[in-house]
LOMIKOL-363261 format. One record per residue: x, y, z of N, C-alpha, C in turn. Coordinates in steps of 0.2 Angstrom, whole numbers, padded with zeros to 4 digits, always signed. Atoms other than C-alpha are relative to their C-alpha. Layout:
XYZXYZXYZ;...
end
This chain:
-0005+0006+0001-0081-0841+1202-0002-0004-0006;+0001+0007+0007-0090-0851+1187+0000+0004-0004;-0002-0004+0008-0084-0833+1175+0007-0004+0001;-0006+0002-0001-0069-0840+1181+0004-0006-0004;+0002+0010+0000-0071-0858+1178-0001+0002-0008;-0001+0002+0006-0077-0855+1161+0004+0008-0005;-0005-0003+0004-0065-0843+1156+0007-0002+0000;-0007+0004-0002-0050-0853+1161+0000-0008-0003;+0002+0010+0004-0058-0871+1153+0004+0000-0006;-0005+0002+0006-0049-0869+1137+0006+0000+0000;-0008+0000-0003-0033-0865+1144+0002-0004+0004;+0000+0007-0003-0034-0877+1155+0002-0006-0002;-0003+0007+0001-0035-0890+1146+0006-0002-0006;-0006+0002+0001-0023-0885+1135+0005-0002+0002;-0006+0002-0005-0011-0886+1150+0000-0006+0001;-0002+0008-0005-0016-0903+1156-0001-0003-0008;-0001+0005+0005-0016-0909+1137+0008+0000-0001;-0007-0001+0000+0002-0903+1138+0006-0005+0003;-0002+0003-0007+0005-0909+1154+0001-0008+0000;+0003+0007+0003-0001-0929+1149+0005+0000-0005;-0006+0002+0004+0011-0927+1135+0006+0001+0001;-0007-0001-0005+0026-0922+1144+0002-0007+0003;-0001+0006-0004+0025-0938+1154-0001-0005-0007;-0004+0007+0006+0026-0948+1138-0008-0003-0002;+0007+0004+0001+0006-0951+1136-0004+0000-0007;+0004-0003+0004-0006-0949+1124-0007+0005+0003;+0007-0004-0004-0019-0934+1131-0007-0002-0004;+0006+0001+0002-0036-0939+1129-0004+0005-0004;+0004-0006+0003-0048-0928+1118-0005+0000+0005;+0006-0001-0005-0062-0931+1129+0001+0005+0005;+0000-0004-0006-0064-0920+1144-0002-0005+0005;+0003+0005-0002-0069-0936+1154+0009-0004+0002;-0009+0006+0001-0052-0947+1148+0003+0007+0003;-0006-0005-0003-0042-0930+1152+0001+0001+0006;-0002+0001-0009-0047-0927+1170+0003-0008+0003;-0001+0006-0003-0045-0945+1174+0008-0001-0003;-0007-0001+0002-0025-0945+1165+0003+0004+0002;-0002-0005-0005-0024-0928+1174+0000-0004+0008;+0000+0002-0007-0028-0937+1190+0003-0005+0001;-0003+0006+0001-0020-0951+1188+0009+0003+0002;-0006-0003+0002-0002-0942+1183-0001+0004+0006;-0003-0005-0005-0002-0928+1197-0004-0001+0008;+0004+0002-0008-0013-0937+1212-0005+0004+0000;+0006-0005+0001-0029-0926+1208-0004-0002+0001;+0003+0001+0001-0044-0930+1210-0003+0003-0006;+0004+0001+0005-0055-0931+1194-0005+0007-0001;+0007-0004+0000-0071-0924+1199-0002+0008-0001;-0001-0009+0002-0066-0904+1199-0001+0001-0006;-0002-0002+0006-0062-0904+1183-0004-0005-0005;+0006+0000+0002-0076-0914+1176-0004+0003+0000;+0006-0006-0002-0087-0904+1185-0002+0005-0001;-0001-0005+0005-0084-0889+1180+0000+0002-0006;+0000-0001+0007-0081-0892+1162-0007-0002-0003;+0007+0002+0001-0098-0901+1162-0002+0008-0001;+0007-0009+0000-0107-0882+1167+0006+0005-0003;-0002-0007+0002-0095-0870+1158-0003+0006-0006;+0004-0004+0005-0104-0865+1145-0007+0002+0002;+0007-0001-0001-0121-0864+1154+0001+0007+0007;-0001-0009-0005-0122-0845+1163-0004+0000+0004;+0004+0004-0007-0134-0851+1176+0004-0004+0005;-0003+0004-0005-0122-0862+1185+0005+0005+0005;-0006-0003-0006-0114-0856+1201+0003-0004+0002;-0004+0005-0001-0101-0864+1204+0003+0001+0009;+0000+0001-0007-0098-0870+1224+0005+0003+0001;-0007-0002+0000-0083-0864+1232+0004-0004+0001;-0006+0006-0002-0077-0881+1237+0001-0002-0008;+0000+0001+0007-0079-0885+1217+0004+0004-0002;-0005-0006+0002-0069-0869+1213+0007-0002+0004;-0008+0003-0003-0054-0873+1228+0003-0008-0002;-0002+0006+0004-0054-0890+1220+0004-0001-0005;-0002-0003+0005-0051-0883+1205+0006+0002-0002;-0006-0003+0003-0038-0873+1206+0005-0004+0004;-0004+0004-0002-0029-0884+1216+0002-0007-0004;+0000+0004+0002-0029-0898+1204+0006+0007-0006;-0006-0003+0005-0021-0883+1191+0006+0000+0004;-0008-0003-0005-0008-0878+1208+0005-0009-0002;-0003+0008+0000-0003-0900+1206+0002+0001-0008;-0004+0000+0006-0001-0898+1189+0006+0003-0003;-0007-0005+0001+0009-0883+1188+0008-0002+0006;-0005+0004-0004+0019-0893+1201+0002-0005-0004;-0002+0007+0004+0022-0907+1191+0007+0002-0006;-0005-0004+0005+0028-0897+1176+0005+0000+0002;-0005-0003-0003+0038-0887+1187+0006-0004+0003;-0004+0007-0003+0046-0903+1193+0003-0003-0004;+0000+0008+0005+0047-0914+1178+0006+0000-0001;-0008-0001+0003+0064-0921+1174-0001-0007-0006;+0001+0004+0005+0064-0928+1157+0005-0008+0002;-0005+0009-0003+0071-0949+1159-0003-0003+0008;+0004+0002-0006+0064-0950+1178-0005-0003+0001;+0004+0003-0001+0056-0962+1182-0005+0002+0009;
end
């Protein structure tokens, strides 16, 4: 799960810097400011997507499975969001 995790983190945050700016924001550069603009925007919680970004690059970290299903379910709310989005909607 954490080859997964840190093979998906750059793509990732492509999306959700995407995603932040779809909704008219400014996406944060940080990874800190992004999850929290991510959570915010699609009712996510944060802490996946810190969490994981914090240990991506270290090959040691095994990543939980409740950390991983968190995960991906913060991408599943995102790609709902997009999939949703109507430009002018408030």
């Amino acid at each position: 799960m954490a080859a997964v995790v840190a093979s998906s983190a750059g793509s990732l945050r492509v999306l959700l810097r995407a995603t932040v700016a779809l909704a008219g924001q400014e996406p944060p550069r940080d990874d800190a400011g992004l999850a929290a603009a991510v959570s915010a925007l699609v009712r996510a919680p944060a802490e996946p997507l810190t969490t994981a970004w914090a240990h991506r690059r270290d090959p040691a970290w095994s990543c939980p499975a409740a950390t991983f299903e968190s995960y991906l379910a913060v991408v599943q709310q995102a790609t709902r969001f997009v999939d949703t989005f109507t430009p002018g909607a408030s």
